[in-house]
C-alpha positions in Angstrom: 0.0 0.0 0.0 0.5 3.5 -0.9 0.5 6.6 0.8 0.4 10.5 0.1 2.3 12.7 2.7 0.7 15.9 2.3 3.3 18.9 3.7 2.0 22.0 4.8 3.3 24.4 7.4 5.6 20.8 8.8 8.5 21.0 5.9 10.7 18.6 7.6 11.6 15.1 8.3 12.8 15.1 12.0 9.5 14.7 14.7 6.9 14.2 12.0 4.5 12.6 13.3 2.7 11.7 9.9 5.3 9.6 8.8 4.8 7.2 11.6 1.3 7.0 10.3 1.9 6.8 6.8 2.6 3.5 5.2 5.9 2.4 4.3 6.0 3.3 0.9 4.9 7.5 0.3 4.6 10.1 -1.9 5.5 13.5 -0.2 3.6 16.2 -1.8 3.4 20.3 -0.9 0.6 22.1 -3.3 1.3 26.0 -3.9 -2.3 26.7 -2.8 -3.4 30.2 -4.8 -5.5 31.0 -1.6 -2.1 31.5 1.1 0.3 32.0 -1.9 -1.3 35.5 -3.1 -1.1 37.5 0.0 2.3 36.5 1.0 4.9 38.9 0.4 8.2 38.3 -1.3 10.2 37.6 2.1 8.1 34.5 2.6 7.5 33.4 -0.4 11.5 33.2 -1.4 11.9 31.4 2.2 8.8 28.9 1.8 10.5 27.8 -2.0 13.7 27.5 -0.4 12.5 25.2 2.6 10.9 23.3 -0.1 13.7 22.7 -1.9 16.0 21.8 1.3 12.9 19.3 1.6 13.3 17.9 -1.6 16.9 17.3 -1.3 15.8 15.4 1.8 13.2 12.8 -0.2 16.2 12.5 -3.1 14.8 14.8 -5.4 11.1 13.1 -4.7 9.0 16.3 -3.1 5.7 16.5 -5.8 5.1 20.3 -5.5 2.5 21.6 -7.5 -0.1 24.7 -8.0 -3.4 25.2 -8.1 -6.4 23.8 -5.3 -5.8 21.4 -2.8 -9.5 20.3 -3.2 -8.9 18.9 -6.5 -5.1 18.4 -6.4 -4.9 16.0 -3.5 -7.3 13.6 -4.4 -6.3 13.4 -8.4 -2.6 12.9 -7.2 -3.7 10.0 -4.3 -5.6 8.4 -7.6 -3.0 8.6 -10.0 -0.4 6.4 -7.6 -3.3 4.2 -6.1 -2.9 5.9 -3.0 -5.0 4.0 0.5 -4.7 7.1 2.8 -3.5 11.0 2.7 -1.9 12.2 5.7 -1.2 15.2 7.4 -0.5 17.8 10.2 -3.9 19.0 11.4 -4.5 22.6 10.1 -5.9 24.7 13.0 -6.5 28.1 11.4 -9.9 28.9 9.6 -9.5 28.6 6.2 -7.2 25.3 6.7 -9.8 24.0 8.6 -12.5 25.0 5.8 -10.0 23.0 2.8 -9.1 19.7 5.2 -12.8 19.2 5.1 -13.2 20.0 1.7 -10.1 17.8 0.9 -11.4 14.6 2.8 -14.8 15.0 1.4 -13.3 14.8 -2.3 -11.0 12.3 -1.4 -14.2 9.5 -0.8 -12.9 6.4 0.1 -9.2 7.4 0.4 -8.7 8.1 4.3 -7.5 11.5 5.3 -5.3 10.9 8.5 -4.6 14.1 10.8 -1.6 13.1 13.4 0.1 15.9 15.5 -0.2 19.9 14.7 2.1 22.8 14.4 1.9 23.0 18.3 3.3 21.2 21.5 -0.7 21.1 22.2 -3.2 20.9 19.6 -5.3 24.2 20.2 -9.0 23.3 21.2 -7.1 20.3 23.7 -6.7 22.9 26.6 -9.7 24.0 28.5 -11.1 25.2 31.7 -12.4 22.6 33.6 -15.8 23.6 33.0 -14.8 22.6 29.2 -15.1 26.4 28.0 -11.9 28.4 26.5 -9.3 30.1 28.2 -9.8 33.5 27.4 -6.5 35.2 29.4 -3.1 34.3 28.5 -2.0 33.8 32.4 -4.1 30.9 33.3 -4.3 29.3 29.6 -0.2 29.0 30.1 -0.3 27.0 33.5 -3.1 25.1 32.3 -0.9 24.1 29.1 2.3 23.3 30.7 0.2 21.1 32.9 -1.3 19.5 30.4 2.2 18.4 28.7 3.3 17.6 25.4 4.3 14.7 23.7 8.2 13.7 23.3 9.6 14.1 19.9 8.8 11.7 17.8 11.5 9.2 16.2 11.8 9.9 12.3 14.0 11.0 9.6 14.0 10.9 6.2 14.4 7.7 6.0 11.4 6.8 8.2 9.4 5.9 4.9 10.3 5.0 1.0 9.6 8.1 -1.2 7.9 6.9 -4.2 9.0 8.8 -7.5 6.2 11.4 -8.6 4.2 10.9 -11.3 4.8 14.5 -13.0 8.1 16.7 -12.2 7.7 19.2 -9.7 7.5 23.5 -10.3 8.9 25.0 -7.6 8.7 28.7 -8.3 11.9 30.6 -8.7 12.5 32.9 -5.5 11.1 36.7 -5.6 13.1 39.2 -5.2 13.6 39.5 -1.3 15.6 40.9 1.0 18.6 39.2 2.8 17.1 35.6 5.0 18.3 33.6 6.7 19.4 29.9 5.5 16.3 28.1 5.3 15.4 24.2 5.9 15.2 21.8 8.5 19.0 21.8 9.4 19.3 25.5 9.1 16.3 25.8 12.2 18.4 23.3 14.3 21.9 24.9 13.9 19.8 28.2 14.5 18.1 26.7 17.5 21.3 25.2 18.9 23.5 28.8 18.2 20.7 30.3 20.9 20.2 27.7 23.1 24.1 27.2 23.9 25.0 31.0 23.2 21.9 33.0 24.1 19.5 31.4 26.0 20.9 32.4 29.3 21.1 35.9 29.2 17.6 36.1 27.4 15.9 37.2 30.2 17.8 40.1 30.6 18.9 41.1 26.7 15.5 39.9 24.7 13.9 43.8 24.8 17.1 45.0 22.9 16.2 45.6 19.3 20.3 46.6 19.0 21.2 43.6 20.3 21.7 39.5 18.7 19.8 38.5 21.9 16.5 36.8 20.1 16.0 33.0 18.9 14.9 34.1 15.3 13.3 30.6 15.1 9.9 32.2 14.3 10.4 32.1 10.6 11.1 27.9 11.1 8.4 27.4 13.5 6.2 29.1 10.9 6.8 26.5 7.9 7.5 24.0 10.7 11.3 23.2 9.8 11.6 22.7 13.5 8.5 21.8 15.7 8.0 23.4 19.1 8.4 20.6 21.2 11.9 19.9 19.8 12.5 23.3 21.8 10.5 22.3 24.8 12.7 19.3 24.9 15.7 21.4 25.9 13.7 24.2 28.3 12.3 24.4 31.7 10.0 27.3 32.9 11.2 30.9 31.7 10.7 33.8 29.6 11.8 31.9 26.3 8.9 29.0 27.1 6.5 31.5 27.8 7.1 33.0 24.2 6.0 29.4 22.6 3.3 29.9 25.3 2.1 32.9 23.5 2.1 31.0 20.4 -0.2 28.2 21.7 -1.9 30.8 23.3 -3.2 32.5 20.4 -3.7 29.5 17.8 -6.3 28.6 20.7 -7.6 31.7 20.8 -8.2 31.5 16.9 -9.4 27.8 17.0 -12.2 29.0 19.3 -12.5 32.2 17.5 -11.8 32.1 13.9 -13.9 35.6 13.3 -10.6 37.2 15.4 -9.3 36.9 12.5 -10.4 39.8 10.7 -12.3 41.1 13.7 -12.2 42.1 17.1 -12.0 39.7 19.5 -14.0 42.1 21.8 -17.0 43.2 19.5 -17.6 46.0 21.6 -14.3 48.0 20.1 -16.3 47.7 16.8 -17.8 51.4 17.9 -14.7 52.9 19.0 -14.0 55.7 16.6 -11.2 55.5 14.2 -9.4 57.7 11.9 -8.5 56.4 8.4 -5.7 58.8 6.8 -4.0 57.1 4.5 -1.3 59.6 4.5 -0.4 58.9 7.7 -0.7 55.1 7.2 1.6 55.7 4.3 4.2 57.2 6.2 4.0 54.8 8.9 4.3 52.0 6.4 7.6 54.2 4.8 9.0 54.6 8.1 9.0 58.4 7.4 7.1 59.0 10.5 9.7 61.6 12.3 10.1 59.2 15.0 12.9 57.4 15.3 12.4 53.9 17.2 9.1 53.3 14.9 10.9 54.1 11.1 13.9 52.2 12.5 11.5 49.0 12.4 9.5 49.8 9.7 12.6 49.8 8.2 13.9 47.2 9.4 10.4 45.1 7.8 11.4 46.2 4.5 14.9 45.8 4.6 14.5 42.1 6.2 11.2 41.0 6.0 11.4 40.6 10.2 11.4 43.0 13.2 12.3 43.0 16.6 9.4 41.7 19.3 9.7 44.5 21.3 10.1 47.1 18.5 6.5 45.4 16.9 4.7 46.0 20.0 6.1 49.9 19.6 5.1 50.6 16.0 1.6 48.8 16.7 0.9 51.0 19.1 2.1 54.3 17.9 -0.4 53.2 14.5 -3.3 52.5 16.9 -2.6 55.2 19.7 -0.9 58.1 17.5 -2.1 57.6 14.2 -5.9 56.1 15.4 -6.2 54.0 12.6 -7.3 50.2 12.2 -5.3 47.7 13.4 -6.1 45.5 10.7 -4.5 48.1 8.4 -1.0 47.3 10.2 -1.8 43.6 10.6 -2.1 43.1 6.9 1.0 45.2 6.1 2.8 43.2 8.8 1.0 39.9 6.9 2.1 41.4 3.4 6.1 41.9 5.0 6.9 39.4 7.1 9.1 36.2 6.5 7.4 34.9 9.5 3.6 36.3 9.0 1.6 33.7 11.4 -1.9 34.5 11.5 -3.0 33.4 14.6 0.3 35.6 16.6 -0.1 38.2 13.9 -3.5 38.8 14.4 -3.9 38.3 18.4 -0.4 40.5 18.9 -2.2 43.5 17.2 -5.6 43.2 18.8 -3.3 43.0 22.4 -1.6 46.3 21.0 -5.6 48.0 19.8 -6.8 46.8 23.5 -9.5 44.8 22.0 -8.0 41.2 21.6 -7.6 39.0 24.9 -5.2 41.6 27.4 -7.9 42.5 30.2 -6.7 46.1 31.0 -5.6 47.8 27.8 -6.4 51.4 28.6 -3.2 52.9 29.8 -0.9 51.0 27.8 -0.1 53.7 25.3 3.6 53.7 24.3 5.7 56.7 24.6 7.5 55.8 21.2 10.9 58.1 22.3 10.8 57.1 26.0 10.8 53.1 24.5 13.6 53.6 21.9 15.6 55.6 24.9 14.9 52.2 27.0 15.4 49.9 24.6 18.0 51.1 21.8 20.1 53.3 24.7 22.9 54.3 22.5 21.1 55.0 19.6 22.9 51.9 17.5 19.4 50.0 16.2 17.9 53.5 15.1 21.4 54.5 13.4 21.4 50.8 11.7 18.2 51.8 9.7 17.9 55.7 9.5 21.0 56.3 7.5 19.8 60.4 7.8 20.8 59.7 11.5 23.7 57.9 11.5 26.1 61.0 12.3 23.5 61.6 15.1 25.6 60.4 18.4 24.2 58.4 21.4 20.7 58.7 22.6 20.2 62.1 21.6 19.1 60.0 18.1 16.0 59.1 19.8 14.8 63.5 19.5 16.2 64.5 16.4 13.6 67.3 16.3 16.2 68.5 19.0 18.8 69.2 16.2 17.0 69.5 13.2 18.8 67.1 11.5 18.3 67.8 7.4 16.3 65.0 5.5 14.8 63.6 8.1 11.0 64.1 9.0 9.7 66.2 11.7 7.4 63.9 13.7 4.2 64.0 11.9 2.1 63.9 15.3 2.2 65.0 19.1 2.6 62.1 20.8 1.3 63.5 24.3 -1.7 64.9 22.9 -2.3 61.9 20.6 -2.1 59.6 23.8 -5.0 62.1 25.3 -7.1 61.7 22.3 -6.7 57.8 22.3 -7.7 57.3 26.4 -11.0 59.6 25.8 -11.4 57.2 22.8 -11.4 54.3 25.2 -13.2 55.8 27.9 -16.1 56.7 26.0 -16.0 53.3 24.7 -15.8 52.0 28.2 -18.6 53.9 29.2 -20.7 53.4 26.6 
C-alpha cells in the first residue's frame, strides 16, 4: 500500500508525526495553494521555495510540488499512484480548517489521517475545567504546561520510502527578497542550537534589545514548521523563552475557538470605537517616514529584512493605533504582506493586544511613549542608526529626538505624541462607558 504525505506548514523530516502513520511506501507532496500564496509577500515566499527545496533534497529529489487547489489536487494525485490514505499535520486556522474538510470529502474512500499539529498542544485540547476556552493568557499558560506535550517523535527521512512522482515538480523561482536567513530543517536546528548554547541564558535580561543578537529568530522555522515546538520544549524548563512558545499556543487557541478574530475584534464591543482612516499617515508609517525614530527604524527594518524586533512590533503597533488612530487591521495586513514569519494566529492576536480589543484584560493605559521606549530599549542609539542612515552621524541617545537638532532630511514627527495619547484614552473611555 501507498500513501500520500501531504506537507503543509511541517516541511521537515525530524519529529513528524505523519510519517509514523503513513505507510511504508509515500509520496510526499506540498501544493502551492493560490489561496495562502497571493497575500504572502516576497520575504516569505523566497523562504517557503527554499525550505521546499532543502525538503526535496531530503526525499532524493522526490518532493511533488504543484499549483493550483488542494481540493482537487490532492485527491487526483492519491488516484494517479493508487494511494489508500492522505496524511497530514492537522491545520488549526480557519481557512485550513475550511479546505481539510473540503479535501477529505473529495478524497471518498481514500482516508484522510490528521496526526500531530504545528503545536506542542493541539489548540482546542486545553480547557477550563468547566470545558469552555481560556480567554487570558495567564491561566491558559499553567493550564498548558500542565497538560504536557508529547516527546519528539523518532523519524528521519528515512522513516518511509519516497515513491518517485508521477509528474516533475514546479517550484517557483524565488522573488526578489531581501537578505534571509538559510532556510530548511537543518538550518532551524543549527539556529536553535547557536541560541540555546550562546543566548538562551542571558535572554531574560537582553531579549527587549532591538540593538542587540539576543533573540531566537526561530519564528520564521516554526512558521513553515522546519523545526517543531516541542523539539524546543525538549531542551527548556519554565522561563521567559517558554512563555514565548506559550504565546504561540496561546493565540492559535484563541483562533481555534475564535476564527472571526481573525479579521475582527475579539471584543466586538471596540467595533464602535471611533477611528481615523488617513491614509497619508498610514503611508508614512508603512515608509517609516514617520519623524520618530524607534518606529521608522523597524519599519525599516520590515522592509529591509522582512522581520522586526518583538519589542520594537509591539512599539510601532501601538504608535499606529494610539498616534495615528487607525485600524489595526491596516497594520496587521502590512505586517502579513512583510513578514518572513507572517503567522496569522500571533499576527492577528499581537495586534488586537496592541488595539486593547484582543484578549489583554486592562488595555487602557498602555499607550507607548515611542521616544521614551527607543531611549529604554535602543540606549545608544545603535538600532535607530542601523536603519535611518539620515541619522547615523546623530551620536548616542540624543538619536532618539532628532527634532532637538534638526537634522536635514529627516521628518519632523508628523504627530504630538502627548496629545495623541489624550485623544486615544478619551477614545477608550467613552467606549468603556458606553
Amino acid at each position: 500500500m501507498t500513501s500520500v504525505i501531504w506537507f503543509r506548514r511541517d516541511l521537515r523530516t525530524r519529529d513528524h508525526p505523519a510519517l509514523l502513520s503513513a505507510d511504508r511506501q509515500a509520496l510526499g507532496l506540498f501544493v502551492l495553494d493560490k489561496r495562502l500564496v497571493k497575500p504572502a509577500g516576497a520575504a516569505r515566499l523566497a523562504f517557503l521555495y527554499r525550505c521546499l527545496r532543502d525538503l526535496d533534497q531530503q526525499l532524493g529529489g522526490r518532493l511533488l510540488v504543484v499549483s493550483g487547489d488542494p481540493v482537487e489536487l490532492v485527491p487526483r494525485v492519491a488516484r494517479q499512484i493508487d494511494a489508500t490514505s492522505v496524511h497530514v499535520s492537522a491545520d488549526t486556522a480557519p481557512y485550513g480548517r475550511e479546505r481539510d474538510e473540503n479535501v477529505e470529502k473529495a478524497l471518498g474512500d481514500i482516508d484522510f489521517i490528521r496526526s500531530g499539529s504545528p503545536y506542542a498542544v493541539t489548540p482546542g485540547r486545553v480547557t477550563k475545567p468547566d470545558g469552555t476556552p481560556y480567554k487570558v493568557f495567564t491561566p491558559f499558560s499553567r493550564a498548558w504546561a500542565d497538560h504536557g506535550w508529547r516527546k519528539p517523535a523518532d523519524t528521519n527521512a528515512s522513516t518511509v520510502d519516497w515513491i518517485e512522482p508521477p509528474r516533475a515538480s514546479r517550484i517557483p523561482a524565488d522573488p526578489k527578497a531581501p537578505d534571509l536567513p538559510k532556510a530548511g530543517e537543518q538550518a532551524a536546528h543549527d539556529a536553535w542550537e547557536l541560541f540555546r548554547d550562546e543566548r538562551l541564558a542571558d535572554y531574560p535580561e537582553r531579549r527587549d534589545r532591538p540593538d542587540k543578537p539576543a533573540t531566537s529568530w526561530m519564528s520564521p522555522y516554526l512558521r513553515w514548521g522546519c523545526i517543531h515546538p516541542r523539539t524546543l520544549l525538549a531542551d527548556l524548563e519554565a522561563g521567559p523563552y517558554r512563555n514565548e512558545l506559550a504565546w504561540r499556543e496561546f493565540y492559535a487557541d484563541v483562533l481555534w475557538h475564535r476564527p472571526d478574530s481573525a479579521r475582527q475584534n475579539l471584543d466586538r464591543r471596540f467595533d464602535k470605537i471611533e477611528l481615523d482612516h488617513d491614509q497619508d499617515a498610514f503611508d508614512a508609517w508603512c515608509r517609516g517616514e514617520t519623524g520618530f525614530p524607534i518606529v521608522d527604524a523597524g519599519m525599516r527594518q520590515l522592509l529591509e529584512t522582512g522581520w522586526m524586533h518583538n519589542r520594537v512590533r509591539m512599539i510601532v503597533a501601538s504608535f499606529l493605533v494610539k498616534d495615528l488612530h487607525l485600524p489595526w487591521w491596516w497594520g496587521a495586513r502590512h505586517f502579513m504582506r512583510h513578514l518572513v514569519d507572517g503567522d496569522l494566529a500571533s499576527n492577528q492576536h499581537n495586534w488586537q493586544w496592541a488595539a486593547g480589543s484582543g484578549t489583554d484584560a486592562a488595555p487602557y493605559f498602555r499607550v507607548f511613549n515611542p521616544t521614551t521606549q527607543g531611549e529604554k530599549f535602543d540606549p545608544n542609539g545603535d538600532y535607530v542608526r542601523r536603519f535611518v542612515p539620515e541619522l547615523r552621524d546623530v551620536p548616542g541617545k540624543r538619536v532618539h529626538k532628532p527634532w532637538e537638532l534638526s537634522v536635514p532630511g529627516y521628518p519632523s514627527p508628523i504627530v504630538e505624541h502627548a496629545h495623541e495619547r489624550e485623544v486615544a484614552l478619551a477614545r477608550y473611555n467613552a467606549l468603556k462607558q458606553a
